[in-house]
Backbone as numpy.savetxt, mean C-alpha at the origin, in Angstrom:
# Nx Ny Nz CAx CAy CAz Cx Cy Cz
24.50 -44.21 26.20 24.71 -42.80 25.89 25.13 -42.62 24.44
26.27 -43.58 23.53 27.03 -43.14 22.63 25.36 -43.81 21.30
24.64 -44.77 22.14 23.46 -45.31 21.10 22.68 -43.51 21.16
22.10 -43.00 22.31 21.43 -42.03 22.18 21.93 -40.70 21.13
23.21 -40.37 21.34 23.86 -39.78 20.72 23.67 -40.02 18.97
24.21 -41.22 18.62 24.05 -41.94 17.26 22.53 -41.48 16.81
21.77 -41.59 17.56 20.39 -41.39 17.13 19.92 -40.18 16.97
20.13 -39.17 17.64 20.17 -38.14 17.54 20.73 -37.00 16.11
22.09 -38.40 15.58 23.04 -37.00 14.74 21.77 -37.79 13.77
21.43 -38.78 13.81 20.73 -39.51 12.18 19.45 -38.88 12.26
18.81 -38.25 13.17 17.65 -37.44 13.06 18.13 -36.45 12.52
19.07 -36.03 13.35 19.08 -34.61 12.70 19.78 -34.60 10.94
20.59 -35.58 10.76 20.89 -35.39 9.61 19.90 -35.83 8.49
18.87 -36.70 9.15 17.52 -36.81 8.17 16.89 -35.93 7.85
16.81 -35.04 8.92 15.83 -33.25 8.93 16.89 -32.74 8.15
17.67 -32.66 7.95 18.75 -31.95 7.06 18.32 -32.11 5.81
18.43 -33.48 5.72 18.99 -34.01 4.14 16.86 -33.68 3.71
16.29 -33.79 4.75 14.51 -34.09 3.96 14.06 -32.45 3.88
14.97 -31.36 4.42 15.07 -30.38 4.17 15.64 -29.44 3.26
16.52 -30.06 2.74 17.34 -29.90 1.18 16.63 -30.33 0.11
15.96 -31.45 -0.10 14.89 -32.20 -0.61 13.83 -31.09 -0.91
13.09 -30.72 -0.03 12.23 -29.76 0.39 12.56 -28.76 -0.43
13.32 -27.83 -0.34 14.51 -26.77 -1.26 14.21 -26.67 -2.66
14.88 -27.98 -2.94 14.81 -28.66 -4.26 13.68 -28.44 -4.72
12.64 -29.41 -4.41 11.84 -29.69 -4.81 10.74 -28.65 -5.07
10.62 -27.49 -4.42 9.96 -26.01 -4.46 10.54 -25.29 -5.54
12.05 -25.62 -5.48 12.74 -24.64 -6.62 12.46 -25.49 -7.99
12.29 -26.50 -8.10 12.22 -27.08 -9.46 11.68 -26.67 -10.40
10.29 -26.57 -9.65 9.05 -25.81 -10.92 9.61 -24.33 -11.53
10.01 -23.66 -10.44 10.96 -22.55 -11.09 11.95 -22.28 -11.94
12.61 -23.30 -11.84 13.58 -23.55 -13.48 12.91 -24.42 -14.56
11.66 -25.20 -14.31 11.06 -25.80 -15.16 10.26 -24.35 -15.93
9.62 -23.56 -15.06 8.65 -22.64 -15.94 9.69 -21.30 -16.09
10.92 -21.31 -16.23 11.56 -20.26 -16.73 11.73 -19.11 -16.03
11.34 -19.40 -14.36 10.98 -18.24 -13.40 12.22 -17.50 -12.95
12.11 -16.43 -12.39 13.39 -16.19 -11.89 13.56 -15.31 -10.50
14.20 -16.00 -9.36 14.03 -15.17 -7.99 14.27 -14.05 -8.39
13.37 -12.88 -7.89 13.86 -11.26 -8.13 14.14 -11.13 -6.31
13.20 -11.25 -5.23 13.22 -10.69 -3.99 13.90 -8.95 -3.56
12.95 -8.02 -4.85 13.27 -6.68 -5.03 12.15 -5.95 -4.15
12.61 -4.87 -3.75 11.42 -4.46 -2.86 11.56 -2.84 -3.10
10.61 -2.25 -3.12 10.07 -0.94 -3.10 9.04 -0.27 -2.53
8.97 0.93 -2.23 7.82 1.56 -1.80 7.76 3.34 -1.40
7.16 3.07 0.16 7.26 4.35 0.49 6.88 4.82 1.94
7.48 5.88 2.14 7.19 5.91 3.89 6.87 7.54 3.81
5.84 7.92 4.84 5.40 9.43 4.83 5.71 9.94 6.58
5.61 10.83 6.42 5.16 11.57 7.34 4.64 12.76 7.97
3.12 12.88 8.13 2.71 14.28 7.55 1.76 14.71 9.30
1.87 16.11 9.57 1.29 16.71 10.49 -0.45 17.46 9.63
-1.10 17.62 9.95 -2.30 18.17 9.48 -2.58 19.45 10.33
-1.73 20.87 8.56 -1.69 22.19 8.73 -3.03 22.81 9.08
-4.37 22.60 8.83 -5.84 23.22 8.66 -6.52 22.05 8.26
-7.36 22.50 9.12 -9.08 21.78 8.24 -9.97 21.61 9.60
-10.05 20.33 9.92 -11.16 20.40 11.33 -10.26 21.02 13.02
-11.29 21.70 13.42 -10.94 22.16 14.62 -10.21 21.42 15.33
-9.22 21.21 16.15 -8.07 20.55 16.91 -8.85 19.99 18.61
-10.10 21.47 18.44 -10.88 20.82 20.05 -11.67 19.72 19.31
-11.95 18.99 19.05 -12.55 17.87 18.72 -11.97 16.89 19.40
-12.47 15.75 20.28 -12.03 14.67 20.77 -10.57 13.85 19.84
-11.46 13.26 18.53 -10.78 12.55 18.13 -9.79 13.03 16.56
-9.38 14.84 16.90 -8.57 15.55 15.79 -7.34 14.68 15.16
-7.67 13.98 13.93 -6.54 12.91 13.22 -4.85 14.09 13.68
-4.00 14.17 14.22 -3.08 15.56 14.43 -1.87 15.38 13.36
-1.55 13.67 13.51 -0.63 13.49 12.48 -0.79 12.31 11.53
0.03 11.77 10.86 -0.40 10.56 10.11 1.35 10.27 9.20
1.29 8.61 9.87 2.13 8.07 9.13 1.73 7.17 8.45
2.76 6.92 7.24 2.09 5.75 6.22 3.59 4.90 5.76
3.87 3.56 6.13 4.75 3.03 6.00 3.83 1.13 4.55
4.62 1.83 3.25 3.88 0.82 2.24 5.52 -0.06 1.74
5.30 -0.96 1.36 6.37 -1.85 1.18 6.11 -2.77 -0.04
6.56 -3.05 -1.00 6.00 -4.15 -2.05 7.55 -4.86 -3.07
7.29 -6.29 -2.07 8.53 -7.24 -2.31 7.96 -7.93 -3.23
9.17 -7.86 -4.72 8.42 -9.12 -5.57 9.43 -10.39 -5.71
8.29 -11.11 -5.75 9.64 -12.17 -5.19 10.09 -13.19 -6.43
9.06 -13.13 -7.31 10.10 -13.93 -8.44 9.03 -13.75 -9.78
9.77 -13.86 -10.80 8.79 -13.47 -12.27 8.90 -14.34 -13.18
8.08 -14.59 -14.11 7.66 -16.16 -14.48 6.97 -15.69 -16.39
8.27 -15.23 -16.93 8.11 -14.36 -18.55 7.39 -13.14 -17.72
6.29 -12.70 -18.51 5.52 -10.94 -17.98 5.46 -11.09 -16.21
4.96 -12.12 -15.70 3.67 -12.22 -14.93 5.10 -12.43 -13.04
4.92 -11.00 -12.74 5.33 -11.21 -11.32 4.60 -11.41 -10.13
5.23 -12.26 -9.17 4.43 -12.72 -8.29 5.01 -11.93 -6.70
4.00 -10.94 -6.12 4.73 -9.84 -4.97 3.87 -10.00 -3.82
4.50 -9.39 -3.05 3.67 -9.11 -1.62 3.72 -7.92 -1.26
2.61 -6.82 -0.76 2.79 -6.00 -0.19 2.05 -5.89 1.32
3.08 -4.96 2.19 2.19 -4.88 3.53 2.57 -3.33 3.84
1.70 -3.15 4.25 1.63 -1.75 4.75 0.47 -1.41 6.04
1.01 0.14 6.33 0.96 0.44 7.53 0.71 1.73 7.53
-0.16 2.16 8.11 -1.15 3.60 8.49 -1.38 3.97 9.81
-0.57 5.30 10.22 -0.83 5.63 12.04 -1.19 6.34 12.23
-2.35 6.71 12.87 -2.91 7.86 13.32 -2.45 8.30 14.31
-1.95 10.00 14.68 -2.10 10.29 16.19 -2.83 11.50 16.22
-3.90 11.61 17.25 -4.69 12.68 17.55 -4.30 13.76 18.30
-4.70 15.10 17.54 -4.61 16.13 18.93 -5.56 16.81 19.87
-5.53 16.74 20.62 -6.34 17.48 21.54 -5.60 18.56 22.29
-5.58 19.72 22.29 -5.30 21.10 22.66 -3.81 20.53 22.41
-2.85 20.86 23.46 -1.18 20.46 22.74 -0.87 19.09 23.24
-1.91 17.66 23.66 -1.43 16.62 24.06 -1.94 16.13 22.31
-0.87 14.61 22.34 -0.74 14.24 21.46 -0.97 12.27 21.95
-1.88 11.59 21.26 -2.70 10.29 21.64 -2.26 9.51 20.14
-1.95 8.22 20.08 -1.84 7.16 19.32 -3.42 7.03 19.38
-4.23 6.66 18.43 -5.56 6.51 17.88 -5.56 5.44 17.14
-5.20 4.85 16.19 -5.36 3.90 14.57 -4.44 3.51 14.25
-4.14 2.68 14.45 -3.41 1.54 13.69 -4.07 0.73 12.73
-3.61 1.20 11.03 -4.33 0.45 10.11 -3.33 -0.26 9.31
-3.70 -1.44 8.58 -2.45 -2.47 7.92 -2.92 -3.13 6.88
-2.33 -3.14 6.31 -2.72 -4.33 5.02 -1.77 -5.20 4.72
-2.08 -6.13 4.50 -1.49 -7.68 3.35 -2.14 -7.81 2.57
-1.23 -7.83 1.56 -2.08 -7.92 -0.24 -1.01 -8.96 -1.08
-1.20 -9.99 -0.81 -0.54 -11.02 -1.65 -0.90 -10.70 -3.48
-0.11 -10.83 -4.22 -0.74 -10.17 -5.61 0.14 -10.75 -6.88
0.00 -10.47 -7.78 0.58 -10.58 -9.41 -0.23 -9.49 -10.16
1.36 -9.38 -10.91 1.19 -7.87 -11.99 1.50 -8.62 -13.52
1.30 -8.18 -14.46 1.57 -8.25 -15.86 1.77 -7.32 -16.66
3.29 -7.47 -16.73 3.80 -6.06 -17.33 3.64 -6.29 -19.06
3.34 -5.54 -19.62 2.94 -5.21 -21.28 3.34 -3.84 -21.48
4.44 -3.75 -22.06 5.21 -2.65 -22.73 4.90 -1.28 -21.64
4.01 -0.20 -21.97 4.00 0.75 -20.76 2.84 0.01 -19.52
1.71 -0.83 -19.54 0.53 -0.96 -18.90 1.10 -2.09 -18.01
0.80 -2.19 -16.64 0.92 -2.97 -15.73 -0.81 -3.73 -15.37
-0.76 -4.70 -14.83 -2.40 -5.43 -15.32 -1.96 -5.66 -13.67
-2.72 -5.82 -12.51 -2.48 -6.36 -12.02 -4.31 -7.00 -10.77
-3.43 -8.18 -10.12 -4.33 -8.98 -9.39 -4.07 -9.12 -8.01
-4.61 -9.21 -6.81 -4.59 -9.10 -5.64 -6.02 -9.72 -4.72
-5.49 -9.92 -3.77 -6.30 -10.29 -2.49 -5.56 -9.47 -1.03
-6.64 -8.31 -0.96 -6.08 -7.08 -0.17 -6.95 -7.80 1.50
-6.06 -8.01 2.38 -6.64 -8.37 3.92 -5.97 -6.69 4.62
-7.12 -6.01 4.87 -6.78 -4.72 5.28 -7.55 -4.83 7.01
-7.55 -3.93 8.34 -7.79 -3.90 9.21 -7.35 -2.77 9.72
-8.46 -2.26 10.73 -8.16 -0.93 11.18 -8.50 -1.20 12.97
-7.25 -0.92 13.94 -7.33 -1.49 15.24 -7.28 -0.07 16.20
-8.48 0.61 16.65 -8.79 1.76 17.44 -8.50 1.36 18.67
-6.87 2.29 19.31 -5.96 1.98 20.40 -6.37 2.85 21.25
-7.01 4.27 21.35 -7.42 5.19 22.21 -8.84 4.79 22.84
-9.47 3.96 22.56 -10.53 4.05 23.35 -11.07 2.46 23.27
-12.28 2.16 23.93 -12.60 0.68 24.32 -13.70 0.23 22.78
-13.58 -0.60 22.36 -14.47 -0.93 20.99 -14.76 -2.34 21.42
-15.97 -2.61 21.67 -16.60 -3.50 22.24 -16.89 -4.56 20.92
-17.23 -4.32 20.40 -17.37 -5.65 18.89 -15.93 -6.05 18.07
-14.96 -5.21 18.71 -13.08 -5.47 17.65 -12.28 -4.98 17.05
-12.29 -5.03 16.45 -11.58 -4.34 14.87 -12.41 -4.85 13.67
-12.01 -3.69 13.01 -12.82 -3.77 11.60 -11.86 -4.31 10.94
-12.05 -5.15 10.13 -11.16 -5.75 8.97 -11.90 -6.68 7.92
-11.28 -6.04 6.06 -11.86 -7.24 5.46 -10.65 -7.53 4.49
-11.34 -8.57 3.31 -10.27 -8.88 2.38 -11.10 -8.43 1.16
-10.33 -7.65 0.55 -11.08 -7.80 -1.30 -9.91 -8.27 -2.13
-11.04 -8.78 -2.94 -10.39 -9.27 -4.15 -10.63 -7.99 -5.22
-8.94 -8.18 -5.67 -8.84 -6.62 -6.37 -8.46 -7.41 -8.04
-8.36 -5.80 -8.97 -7.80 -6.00 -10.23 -8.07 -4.54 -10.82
-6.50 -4.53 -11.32 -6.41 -2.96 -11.95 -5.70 -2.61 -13.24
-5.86 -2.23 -13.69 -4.40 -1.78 -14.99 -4.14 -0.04 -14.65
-2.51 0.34 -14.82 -2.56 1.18 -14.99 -1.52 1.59 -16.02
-1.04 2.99 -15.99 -0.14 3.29 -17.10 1.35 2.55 -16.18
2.43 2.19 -16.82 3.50 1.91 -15.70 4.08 3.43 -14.53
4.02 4.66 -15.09 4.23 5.88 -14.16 3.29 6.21 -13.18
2.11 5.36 -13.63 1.21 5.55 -12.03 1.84 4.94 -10.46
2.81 3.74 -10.70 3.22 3.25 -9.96 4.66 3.63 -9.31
4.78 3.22 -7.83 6.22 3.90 -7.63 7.35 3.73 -7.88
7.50 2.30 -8.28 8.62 1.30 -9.00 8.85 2.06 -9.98
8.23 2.71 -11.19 8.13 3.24 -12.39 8.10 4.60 -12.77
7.48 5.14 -11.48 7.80 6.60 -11.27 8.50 7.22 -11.53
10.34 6.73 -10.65 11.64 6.77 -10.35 12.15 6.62 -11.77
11.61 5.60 -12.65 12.68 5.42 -13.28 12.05 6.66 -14.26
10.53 6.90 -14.88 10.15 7.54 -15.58 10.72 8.83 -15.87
11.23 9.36 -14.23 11.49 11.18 -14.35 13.13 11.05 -13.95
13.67 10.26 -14.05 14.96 10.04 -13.74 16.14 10.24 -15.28
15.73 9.88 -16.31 16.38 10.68 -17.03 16.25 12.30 -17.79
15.07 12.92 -16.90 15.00 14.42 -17.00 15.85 15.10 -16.22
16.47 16.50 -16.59 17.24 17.21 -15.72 16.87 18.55 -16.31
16.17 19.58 -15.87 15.77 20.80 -16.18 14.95 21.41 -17.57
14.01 20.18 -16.96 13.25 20.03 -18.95 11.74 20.09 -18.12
11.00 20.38 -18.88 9.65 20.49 -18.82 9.14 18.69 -19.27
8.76 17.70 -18.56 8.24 16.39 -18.80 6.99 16.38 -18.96
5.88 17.38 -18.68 4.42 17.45 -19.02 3.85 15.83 -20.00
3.49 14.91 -18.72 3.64 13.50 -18.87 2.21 13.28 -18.20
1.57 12.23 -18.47 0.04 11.71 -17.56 0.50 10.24 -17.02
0.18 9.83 -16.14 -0.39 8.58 -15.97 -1.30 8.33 -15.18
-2.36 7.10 -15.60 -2.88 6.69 -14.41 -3.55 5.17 -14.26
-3.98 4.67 -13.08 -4.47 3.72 -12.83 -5.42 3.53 -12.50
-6.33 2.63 -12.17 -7.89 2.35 -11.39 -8.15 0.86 -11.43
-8.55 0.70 -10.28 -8.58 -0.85 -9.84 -10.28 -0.83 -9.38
-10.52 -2.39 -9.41 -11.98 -2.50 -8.74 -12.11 -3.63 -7.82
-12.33 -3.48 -6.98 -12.18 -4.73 -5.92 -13.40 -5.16 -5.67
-14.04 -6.58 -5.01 -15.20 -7.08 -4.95 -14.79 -7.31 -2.77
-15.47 -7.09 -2.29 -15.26 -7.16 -0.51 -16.29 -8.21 -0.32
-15.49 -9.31 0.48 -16.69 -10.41 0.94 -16.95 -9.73 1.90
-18.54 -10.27 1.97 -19.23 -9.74 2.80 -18.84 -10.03 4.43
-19.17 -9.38 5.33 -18.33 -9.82 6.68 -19.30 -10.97 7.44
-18.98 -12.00 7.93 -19.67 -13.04 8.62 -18.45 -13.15 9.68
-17.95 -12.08 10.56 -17.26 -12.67 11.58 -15.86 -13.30 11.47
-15.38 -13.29 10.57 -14.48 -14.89 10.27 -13.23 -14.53 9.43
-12.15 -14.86 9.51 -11.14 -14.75 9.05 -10.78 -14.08 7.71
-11.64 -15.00 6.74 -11.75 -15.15 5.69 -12.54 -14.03 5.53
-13.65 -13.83 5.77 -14.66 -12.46 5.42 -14.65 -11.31 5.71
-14.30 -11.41 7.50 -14.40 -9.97 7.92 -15.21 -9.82 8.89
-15.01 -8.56 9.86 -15.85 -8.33 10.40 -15.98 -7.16 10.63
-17.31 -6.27 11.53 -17.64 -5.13 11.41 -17.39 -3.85 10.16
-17.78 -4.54 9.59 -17.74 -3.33 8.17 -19.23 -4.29 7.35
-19.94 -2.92 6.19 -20.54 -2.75 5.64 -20.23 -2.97 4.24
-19.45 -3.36 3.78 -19.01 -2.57 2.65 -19.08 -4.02 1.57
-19.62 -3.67 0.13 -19.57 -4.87 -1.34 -18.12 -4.71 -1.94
-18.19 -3.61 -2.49 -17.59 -3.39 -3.52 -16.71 -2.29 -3.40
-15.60 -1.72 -3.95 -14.71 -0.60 -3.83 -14.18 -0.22 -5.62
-14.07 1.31 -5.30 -13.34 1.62 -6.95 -12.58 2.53 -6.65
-10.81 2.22 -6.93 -10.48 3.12 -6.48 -9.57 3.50 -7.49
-9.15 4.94 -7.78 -8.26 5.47 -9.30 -6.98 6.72 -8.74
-6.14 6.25 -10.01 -5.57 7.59 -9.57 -4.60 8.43 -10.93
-4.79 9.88 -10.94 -4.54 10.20 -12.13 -3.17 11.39 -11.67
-1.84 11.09 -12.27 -0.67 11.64 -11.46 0.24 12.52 -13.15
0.48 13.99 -12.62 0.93 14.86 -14.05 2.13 15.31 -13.66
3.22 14.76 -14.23 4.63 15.10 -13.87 4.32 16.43 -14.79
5.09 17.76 -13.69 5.05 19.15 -14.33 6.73 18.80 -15.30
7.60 18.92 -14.34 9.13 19.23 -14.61 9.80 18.73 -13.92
11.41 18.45 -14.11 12.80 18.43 -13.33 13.13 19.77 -13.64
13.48 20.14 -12.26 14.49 21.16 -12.35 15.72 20.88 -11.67
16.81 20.70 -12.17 17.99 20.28 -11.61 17.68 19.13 -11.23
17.64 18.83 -10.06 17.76 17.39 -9.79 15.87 17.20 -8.29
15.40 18.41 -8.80 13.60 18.37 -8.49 12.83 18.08 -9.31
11.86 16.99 -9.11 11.06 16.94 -9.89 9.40 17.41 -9.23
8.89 17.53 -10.16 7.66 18.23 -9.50 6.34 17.55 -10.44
5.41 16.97 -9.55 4.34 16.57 -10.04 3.06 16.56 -9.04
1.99 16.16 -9.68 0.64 16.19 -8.37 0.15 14.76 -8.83
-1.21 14.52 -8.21 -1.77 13.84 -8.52 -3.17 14.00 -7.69
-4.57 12.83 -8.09 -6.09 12.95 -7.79 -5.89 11.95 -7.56
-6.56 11.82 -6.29 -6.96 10.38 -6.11 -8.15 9.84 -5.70
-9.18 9.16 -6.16 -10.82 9.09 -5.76 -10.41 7.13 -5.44
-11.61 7.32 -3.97 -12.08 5.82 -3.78 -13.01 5.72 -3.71
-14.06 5.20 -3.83 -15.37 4.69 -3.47 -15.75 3.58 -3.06
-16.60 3.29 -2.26 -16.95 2.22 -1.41 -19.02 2.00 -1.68
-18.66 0.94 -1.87 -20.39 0.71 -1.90 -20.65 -0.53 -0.95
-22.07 -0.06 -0.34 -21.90 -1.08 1.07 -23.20 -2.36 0.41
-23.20 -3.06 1.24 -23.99 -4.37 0.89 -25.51 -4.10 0.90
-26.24 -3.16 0.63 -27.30 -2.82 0.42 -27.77 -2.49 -0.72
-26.46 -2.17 -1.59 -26.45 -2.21 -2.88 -26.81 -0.81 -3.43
-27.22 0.13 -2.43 -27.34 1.80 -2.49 -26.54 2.91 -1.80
-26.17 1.95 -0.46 -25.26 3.56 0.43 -23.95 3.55 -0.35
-23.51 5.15 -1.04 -21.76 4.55 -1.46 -21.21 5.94 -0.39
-19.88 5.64 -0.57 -19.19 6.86 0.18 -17.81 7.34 -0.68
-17.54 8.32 -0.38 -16.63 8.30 -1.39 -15.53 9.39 -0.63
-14.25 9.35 -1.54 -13.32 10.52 -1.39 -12.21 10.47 -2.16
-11.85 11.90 -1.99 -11.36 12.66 -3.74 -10.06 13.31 -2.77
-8.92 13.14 -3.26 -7.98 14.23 -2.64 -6.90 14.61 -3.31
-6.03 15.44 -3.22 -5.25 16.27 -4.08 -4.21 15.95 -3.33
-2.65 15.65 -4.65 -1.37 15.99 -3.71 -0.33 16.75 -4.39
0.43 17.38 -4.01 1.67 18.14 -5.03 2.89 17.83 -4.22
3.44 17.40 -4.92 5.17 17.14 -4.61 6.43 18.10 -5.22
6.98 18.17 -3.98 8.27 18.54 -4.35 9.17 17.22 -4.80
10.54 16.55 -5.11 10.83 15.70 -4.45 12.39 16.16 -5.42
13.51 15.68 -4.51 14.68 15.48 -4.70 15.04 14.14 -5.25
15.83 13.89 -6.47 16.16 12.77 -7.10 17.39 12.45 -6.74
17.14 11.18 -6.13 18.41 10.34 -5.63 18.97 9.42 -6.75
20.16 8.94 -6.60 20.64 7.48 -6.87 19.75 6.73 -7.41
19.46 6.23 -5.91 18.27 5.08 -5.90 16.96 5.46 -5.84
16.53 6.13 -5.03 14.97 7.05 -4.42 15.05 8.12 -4.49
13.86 8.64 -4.18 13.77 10.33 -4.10 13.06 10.23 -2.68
13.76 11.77 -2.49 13.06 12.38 -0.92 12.56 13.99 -1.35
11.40 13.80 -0.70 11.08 15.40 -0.87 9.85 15.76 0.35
8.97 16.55 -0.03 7.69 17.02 0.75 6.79 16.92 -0.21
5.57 16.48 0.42 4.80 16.59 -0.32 3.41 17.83 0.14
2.04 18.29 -0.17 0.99 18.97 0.28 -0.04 18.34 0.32
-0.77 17.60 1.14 -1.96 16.39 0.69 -3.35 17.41 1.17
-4.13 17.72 0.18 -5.85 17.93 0.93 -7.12 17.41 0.45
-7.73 16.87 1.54 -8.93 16.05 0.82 -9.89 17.71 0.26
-10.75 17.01 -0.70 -11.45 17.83 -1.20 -12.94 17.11 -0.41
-12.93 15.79 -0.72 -14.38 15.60 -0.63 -14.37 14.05 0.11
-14.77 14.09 1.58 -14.80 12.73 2.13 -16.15 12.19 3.02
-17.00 11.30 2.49 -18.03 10.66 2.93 -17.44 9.49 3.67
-15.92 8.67 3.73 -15.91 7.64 4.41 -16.02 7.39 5.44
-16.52 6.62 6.18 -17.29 6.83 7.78 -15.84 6.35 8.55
-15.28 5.56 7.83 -14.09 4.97 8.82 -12.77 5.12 9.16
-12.45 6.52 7.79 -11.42 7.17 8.54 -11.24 8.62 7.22
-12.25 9.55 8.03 -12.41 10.85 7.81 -11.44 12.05 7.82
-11.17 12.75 6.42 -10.49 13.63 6.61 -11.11 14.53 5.58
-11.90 15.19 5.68 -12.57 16.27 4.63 -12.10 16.90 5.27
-11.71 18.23 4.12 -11.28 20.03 4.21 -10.09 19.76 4.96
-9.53 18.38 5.19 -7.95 18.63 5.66 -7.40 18.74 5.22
-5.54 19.53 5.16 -4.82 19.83 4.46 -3.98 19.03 5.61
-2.76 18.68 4.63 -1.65 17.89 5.26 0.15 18.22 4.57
0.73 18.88 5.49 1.85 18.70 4.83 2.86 18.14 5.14
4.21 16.84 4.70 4.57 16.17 5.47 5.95 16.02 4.53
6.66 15.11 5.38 7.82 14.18 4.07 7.56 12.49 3.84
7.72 12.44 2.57 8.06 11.25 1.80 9.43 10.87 1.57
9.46 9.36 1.73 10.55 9.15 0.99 9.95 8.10 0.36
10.29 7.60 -1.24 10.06 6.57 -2.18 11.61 5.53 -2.47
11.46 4.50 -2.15 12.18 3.36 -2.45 12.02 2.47 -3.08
């Protein structure tokens, strides 16, 4: 018994000690290349009902929509940070006054940014998927990965946002920023790595955001946002354009406010919202 015992603490104190080792040995390169743990996280969470646009008798009426986005960076190495983001998109439908869970959509986007004075550069591999819970889908879920790359101004982003309109207090900021990324979509073969059930090459997606003012401790801005999708035929594209205006209250740390979201113009087959208007709350972290 006291041999079994003996053997036991020296395993475990081997897994210990080859686990400290382990530690070490991951962290090394990090003080060798000058890196430094950040593990900072930011983002944003919505929640919006849809005021007008398509008729409500429609089977599958989008009724509400949440959007839960998150982006942890976990350590920076001189300009060049290395982050993760995952996020989360919920559909619920209405039909006359019952209310149905529909879409569950998600992304993982493992990535690096390069910050240069105002311009953020950044790189990604976006694994996105959209899982239809109301009804039977005989081939799966749709899901692919693109490989992305964007620059934008640093106030296009939400990290930068906060800090941008945060030393205004009842001033007119009449400010631009914006961004646009272009992603390449492997083609889908079924498979982890590629994807499946979707059409789609290539994607371009931009966004152009005009802080009006702070007033007191409101700030007020809009923004455009266009995506486009081009499918592997190398001719069908689809596209959509939508408008948002914010109220938002300046916190501490974040702001909370409401925002007004309406698409102007939507060809995307896979999750449609033309002539909808949406009004909801945000909060940014």
């Amino acid at each position: 018994m006291h041999t079994v015992l003996n053997n036991n603490r020296i395993r475990l104190n081997n897994c210990f000690i080859n686990a400290v080792i382990f530690i070490i040995i991951c962290l090394l390169p990090l003080n060798c290349l000058h890196a430094e743990l950040l593990m900072q996280t930011h983002g944003h969470l919505t929640l919006a009902p849809y005021i007008h646009g398509k008729s409500i008798s429609l089977e599958h009426f989008p009724g509400h929509r949440s959007e839960f986005m998150s982006i942890v960076d976990l350590f920076n190495w001189d300009d060049v940070i290395f982050n993760s983001q995952l996020g989360n998109t919920t559909v619920i439908t209405q039909l006359d006054d019952n209310l149905k869970l529909d879409k569950i959509r998600y992304n993982l986007t493992p990535g690096i940014r390069v910050e240069k004075r105002d311009l953020i550069i950044r790189f990604a591999l976006n694994h996105e998927c959209i899982h239809v819970v109301s009804r039977f889908n005989e081939t799966g879920s749709i899901f692919w990965n693109s490989l992305q790359i964007g620059v934008g101004t640093k106030g296009a982003y939400y990290l930068y946002l906060r800090e941008s309109l945060k030393p205004y207090k009842d001033e007119i900021v009449n400010s631009w920023d914006a961004q646009i990324n272009f992603g390449y979509i492997i083609p889908a073969e079924g498979t982890l790595l590629t994807g499946q059930n979707h059409e789609y090459n290539y994607e371009l997606f931009s966004q152009v955001r005009y802080q009006f003012a702070v007033v007191r401790n409101w700030a007020v801005f809009a923004g455009l946002n266009q995506h486009s999708w081009m499918k592997t035929d190398g001719e069908s594209l689809e596209h959509k354009v939508d408008f948002t205006l914010n109220f938002f209250r300046k916190g501490t740390i974040g702001f909370a406010g409401i925002f007004y979201n309406y698409t102007i113009f939507d060809s995307y087959e896979v999750d449609n919202t033309e002539g909808m208007g949406a009004l909801g709350f945000k909060l940014i972290f």
